[in-house]
N, C-alpha and C positions, 0 to 999 in steps of 0.2 A: 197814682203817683205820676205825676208829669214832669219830664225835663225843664230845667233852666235853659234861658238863652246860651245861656257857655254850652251847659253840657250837650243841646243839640247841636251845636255846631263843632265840637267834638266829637260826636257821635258819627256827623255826616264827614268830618272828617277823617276817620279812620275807615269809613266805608271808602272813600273816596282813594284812601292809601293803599288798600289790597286793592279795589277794580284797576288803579291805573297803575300807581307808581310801585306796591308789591310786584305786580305782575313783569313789569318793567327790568325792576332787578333783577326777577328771576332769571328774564333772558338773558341779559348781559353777564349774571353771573356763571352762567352753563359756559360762556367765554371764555372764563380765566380758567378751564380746564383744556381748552383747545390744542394751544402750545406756548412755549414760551417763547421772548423776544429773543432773536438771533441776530448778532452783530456782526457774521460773516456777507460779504457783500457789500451791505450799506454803504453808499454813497456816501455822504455828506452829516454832520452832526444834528439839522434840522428833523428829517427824516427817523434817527434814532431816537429822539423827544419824543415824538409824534406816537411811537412803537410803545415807549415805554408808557406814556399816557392812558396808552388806549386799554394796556396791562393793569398799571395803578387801577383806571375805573373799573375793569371788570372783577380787581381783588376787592375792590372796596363795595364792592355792591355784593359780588359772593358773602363778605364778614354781614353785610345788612340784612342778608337771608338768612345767615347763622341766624343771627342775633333776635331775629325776629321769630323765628321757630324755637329758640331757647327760652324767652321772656314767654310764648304759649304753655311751652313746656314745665317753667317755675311755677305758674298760677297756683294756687294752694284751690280753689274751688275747681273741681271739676266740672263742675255745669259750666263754667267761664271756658274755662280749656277746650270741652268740645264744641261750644258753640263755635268760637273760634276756626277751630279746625275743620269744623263739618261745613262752615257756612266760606270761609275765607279760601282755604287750602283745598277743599273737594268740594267747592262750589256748589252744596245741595241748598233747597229751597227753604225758607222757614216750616214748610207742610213737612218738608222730611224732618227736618232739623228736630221738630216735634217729636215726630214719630220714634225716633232714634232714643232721646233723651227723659222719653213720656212726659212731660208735660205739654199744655195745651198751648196754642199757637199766640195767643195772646200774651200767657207766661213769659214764652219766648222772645215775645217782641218788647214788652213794658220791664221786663225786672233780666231777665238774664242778656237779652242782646247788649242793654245800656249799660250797665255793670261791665260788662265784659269790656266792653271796647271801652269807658271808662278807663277802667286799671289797665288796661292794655296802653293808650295812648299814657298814664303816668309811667307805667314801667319802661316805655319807650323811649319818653323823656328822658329817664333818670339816668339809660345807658347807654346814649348816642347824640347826635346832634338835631334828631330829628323830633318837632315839637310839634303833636297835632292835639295840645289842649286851645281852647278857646278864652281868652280873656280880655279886660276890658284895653290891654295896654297892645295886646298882641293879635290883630285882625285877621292875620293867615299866617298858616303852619308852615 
């Protein structure tokens, strides 16, 4: 069974969302547990914008880590779920990923990796603004 142009470029685009921009969130969201915006002091109204921005991003990307660990969490196949998890979130190799889930690495690469990140990149769509399906109208996620 071989990918369609969409689905690999889907496929490489949800790889591409946990290497760079998952990761990404994660840090900025560890942020918005730091402190909160304090209006003692402050100078000027600019400044205060500036403060609360920096807040807004760090909540908003905290709720993208929810959401992103919840939509894992929903899957109804577990093979999807821990591929997911084991490959994305604890970073092990497809040799492990194997091992883990006993199937053979190839399995894992042709039918559960695509699937997964598949439904993953629909369910992702469905509950945020963020689009890493592949179509003929829509060239980048």
């Amino acid at each position: 069974m071989t990918f369609t142009k969409q689905e690999k470029q889907t496929y490489d685009n949800v790889r591409k969302f946990f290497k760079t921009d998952f990761e990404r969130y994660c840090q900025l969201a560890e942020l918005a547990d730091l402190k909160s915006v304090s209006y003692d002091g402050i100078a000027n109204r600019n400044n205060t914008n500036h403060q609360e921005n920096k807040v807004i991003t760090a909540v908003y990307c905290k709720n993208i880590v929810e959401t992103v660990k919840n939509i894992v969490e929903r899957m109804r196949d577990d093979r999807y779920k821990k591929f997911i998890q084991y490959r994305f979130f604890e970073h092990l190799s497809i040799w492990q990923i194997s091992q883990k889930l006993q199937y053979s690495e190839t399995t894992i690469k042709t039918t559960i990796a695509r699937n997964a990140c598949l439904l993953f990149a629909d369910m992702l769509a469905m509950v945020t603004d963020i689009d890493l399906r592949k179509d003929d109208d829509n060239e980048s996620h």
